[in-house]
Backbone as CSV, one residue per row, in Angstrom:
resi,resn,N_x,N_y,N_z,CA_x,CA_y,CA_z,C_x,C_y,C_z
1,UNK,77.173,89.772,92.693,77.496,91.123,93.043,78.466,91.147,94.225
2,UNK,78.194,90.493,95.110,78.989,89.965,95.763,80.583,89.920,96.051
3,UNK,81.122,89.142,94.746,82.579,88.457,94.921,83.097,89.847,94.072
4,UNK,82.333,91.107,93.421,82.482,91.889,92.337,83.338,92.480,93.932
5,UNK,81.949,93.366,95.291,82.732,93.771,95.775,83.716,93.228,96.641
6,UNK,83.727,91.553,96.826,85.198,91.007,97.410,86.350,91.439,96.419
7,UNK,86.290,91.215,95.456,87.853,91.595,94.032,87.996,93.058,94.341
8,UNK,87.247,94.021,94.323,87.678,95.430,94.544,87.969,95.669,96.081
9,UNK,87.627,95.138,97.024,88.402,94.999,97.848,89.457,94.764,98.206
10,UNK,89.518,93.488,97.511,90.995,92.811,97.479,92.128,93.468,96.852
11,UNK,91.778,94.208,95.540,91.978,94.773,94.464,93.106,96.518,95.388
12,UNK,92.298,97.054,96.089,92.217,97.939,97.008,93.098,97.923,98.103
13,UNK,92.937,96.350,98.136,94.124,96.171,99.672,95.837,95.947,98.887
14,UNK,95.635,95.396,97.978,96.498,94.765,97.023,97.650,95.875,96.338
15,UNK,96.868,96.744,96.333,97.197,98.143,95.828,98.000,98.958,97.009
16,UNK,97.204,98.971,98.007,98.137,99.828,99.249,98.787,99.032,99.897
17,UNK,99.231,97.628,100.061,99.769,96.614,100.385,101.474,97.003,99.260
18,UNK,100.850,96.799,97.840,102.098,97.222,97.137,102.902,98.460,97.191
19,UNK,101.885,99.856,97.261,102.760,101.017,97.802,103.234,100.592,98.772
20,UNK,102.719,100.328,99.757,103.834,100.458,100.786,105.197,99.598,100.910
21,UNK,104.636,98.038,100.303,105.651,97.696,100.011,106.991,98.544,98.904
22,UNK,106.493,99.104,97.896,107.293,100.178,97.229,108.086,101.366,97.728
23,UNK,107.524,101.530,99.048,107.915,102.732,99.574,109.264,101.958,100.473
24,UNK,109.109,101.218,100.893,110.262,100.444,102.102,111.149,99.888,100.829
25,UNK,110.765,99.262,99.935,111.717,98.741,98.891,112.685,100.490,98.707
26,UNK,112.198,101.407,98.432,113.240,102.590,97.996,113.518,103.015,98.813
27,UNK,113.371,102.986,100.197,113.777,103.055,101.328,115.142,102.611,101.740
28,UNK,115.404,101.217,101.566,115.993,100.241,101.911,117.025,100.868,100.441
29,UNK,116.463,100.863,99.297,117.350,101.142,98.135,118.506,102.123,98.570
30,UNK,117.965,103.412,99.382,118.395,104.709,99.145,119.814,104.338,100.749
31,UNK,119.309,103.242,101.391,120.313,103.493,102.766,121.208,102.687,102.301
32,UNK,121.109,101.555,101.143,122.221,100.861,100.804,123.415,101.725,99.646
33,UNK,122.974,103.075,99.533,123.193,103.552,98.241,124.003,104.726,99.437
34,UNK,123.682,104.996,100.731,124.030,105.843,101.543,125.264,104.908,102.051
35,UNK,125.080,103.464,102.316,126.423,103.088,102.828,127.937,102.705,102.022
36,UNK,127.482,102.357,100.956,128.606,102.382,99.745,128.528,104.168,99.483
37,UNK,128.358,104.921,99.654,128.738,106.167,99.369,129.698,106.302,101.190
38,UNK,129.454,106.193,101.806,130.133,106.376,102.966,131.239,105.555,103.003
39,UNK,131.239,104.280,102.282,132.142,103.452,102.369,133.674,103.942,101.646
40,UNK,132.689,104.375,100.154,133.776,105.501,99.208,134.291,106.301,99.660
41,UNK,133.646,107.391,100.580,134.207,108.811,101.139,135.173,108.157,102.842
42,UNK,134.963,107.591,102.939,135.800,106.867,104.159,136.994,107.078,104.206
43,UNK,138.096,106.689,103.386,138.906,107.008,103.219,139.991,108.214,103.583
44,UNK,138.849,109.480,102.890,139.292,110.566,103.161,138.522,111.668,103.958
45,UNK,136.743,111.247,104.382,136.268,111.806,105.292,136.235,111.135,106.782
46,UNK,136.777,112.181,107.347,136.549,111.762,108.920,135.070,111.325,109.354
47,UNK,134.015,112.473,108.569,132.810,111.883,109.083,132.336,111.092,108.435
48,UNK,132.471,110.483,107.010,132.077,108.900,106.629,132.535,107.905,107.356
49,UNK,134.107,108.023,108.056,134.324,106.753,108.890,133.466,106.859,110.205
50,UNK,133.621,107.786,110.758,132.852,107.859,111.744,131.298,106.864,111.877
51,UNK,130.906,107.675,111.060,129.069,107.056,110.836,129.268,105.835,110.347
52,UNK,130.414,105.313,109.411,130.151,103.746,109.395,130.767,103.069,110.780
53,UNK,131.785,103.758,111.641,132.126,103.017,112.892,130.821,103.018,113.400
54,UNK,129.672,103.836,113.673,128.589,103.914,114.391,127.985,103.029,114.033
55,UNK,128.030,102.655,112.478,127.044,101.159,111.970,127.426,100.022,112.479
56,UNK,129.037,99.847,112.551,129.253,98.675,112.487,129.012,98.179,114.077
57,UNK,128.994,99.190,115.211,129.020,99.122,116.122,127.696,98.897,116.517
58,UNK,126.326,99.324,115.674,125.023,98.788,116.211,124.886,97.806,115.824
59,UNK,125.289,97.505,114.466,125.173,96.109,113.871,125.982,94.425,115.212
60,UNK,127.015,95.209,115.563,127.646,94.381,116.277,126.958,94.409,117.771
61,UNK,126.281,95.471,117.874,125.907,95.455,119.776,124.677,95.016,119.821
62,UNK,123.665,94.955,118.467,121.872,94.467,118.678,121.501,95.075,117.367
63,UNK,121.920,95.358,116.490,121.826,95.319,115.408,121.124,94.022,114.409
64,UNK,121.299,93.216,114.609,120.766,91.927,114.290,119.581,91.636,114.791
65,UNK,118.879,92.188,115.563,117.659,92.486,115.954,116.844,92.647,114.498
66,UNK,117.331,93.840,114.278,116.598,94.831,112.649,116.752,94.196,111.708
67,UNK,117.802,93.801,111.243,117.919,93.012,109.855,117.078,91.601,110.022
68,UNK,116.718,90.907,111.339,115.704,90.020,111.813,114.583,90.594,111.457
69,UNK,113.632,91.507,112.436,112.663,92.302,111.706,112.627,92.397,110.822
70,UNK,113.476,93.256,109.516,113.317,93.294,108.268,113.181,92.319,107.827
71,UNK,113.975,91.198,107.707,113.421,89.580,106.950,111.679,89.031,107.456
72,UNK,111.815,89.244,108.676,110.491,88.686,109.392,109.396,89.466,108.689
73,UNK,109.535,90.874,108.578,108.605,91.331,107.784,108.549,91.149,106.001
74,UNK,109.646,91.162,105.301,109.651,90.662,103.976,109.032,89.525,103.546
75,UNK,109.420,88.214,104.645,108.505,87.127,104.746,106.961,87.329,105.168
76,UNK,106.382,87.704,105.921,105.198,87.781,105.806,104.525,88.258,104.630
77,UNK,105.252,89.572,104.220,104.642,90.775,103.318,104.511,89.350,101.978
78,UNK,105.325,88.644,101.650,105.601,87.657,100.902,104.416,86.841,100.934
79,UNK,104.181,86.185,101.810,102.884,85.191,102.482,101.991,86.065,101.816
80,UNK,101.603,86.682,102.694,99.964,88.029,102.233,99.971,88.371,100.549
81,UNK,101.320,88.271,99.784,100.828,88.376,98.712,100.840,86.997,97.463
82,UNK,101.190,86.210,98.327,100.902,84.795,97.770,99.433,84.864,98.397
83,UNK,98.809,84.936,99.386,97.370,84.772,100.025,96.523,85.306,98.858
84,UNK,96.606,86.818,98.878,95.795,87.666,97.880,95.764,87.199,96.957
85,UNK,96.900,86.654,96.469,97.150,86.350,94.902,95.785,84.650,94.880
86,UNK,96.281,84.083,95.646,95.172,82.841,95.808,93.987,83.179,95.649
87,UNK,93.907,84.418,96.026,92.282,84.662,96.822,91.276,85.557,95.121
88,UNK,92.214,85.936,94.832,92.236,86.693,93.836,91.853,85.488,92.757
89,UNK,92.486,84.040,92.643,92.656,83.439,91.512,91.218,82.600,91.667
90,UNK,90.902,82.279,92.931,89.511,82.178,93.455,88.329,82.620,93.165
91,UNK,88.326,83.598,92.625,87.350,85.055,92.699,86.848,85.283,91.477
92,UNK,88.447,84.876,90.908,88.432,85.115,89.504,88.133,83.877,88.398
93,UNK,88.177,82.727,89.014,88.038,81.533,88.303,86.316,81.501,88.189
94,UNK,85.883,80.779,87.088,84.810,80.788,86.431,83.919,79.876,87.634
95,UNK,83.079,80.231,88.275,82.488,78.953,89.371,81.974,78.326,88.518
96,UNK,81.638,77.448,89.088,80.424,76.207,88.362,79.442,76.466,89.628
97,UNK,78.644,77.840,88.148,77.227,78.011,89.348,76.253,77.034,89.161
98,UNK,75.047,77.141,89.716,73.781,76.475,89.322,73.392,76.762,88.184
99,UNK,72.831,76.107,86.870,72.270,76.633,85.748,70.886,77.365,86.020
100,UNK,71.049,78.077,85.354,69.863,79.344,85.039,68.752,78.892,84.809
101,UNK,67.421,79.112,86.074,66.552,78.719,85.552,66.054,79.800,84.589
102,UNK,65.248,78.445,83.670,64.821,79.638,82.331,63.234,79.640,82.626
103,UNK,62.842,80.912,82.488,61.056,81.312,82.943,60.755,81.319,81.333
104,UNK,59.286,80.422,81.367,58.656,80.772,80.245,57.961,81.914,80.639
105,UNK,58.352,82.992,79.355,57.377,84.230,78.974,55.498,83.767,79.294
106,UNK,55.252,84.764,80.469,53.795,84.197,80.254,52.771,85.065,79.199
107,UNK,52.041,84.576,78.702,51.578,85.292,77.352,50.651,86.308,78.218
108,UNK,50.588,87.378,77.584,49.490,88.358,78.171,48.430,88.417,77.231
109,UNK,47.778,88.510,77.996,45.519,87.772,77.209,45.346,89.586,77.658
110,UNK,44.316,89.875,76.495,43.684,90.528,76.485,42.186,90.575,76.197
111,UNK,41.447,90.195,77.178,40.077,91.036,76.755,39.553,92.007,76.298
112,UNK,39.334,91.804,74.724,38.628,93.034,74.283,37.021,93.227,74.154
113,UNK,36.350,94.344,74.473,35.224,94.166,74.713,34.375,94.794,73.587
């Protein structure tokens, strides 16, 4: 009963571990999809060049900080779901329990009088 509620645990963490990972994945989707659109309008908007001079300028002044973070965290998030996944394959593999002791049925006697 036990390892039933370790797996739904795991099961549980595994689950909001992946939203969130899902949520930063379209996250990350939607700002790379914001800078090739700025990159396009550049040209002829003053304020697309602008906001990419502002990128290139954090990227260049400590910017590399974040894209550090971001890897540092992709890698872990990575680890934890190789872990789970272990822990999971653990849980889930057939143990080699103790065999079952088997009870002989004890006969029930009746005295009739």
């Amino acid at each position: 009963m036990k390892t039933v509620e370790q797996l739904k645990d795991a099961m549980g963490d595994l689950q909001r571990r992946r939203s969130t990972l899902q949520r930063e994945m379209t996250a990350f989707d939607a700002l790379q999809r914001e800078i090739v659109s700025l990159r396009q309008r550049s040209q002829a908007e003053g304020e697309a060049r602008r906001k990419l001079e502002r990128l290139d300028a954090l990227m260049k002044n400590g910017g590399q900080h974040l894209i550090d973070a971001l890897v540092k965290q992709a890698g872990q998030a990575e680890r934890c779901m190789q872990k789970i996944g272990e822990e999971l394959q653990q849980l889930a593999a057939p143990a080699e329990a103790a065999p079952r002791q088997v009870r002989q049925v004890a006969k029930f006697r009746r005295a009739f009088v």
